[in-house]
C-alpha positions in Angstrom: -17.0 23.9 -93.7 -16.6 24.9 -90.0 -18.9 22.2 -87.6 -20.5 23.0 -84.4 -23.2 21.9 -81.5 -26.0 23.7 -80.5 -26.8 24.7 -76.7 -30.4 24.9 -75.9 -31.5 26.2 -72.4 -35.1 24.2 -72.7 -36.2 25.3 -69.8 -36.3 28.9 -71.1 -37.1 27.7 -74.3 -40.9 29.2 -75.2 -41.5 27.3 -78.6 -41.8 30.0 -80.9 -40.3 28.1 -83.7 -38.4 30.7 -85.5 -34.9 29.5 -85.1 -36.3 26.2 -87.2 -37.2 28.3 -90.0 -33.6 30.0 -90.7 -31.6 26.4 -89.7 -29.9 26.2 -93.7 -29.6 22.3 -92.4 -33.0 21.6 -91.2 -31.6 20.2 -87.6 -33.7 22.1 -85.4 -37.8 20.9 -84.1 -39.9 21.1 -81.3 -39.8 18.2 -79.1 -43.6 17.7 -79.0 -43.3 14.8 -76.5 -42.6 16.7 -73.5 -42.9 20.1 -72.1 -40.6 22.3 -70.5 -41.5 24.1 -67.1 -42.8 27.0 -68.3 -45.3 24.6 -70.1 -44.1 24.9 -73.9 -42.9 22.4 -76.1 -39.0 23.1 -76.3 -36.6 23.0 -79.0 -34.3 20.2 -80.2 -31.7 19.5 -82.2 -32.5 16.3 -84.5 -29.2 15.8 -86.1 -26.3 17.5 -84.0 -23.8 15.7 -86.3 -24.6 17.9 -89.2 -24.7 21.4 -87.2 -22.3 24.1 -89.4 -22.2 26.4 -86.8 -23.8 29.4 -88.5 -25.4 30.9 -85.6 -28.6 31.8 -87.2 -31.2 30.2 -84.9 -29.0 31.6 -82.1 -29.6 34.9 -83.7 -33.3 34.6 -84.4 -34.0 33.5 -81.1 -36.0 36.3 -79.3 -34.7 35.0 -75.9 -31.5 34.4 -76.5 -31.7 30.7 -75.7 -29.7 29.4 -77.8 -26.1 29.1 -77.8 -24.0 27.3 -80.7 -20.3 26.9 -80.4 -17.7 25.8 -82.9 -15.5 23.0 -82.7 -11.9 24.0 -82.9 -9.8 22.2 -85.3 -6.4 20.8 -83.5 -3.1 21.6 -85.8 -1.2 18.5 -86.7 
């Protein structure tokens, strides 16, 4: 199963929660202890170690702030 790590441009990031509904692992929440500077609560990735790079909450995101990249596998 390919493995990746999610990107999050908090900053940006307007809380909408809909990239944590289609996460198949259950990684993603809002960080409700801080606030970005727009004034929402961001996005967060609980558990980067189990990320399979699927792309889904990169895809659901309506402002494109998320970005998830694959690790690539070195040949032996």
């Amino acid at each position: 199963m390919a493995k990746g790590y999610i990107i999050i441009d908090v900053d940006e990031c307007k809380g909408c929660n809909l990239c944590t509904h289609y996460c198949p692992v259950k990684i993603l929440t809002l960080d409700d202890t801080r606030t970005n500077k727009r004034g929402y609560t961001p996005l967060m990735v609980t558990e980067p170690e189990k990320c399979i790079a699927c792309g889904f909450c990169a895809t659901m995101c309506p402002d494109s702030v998320i970005t998830v990249e694959r690790y690539i596998k070195e040949a032996n």
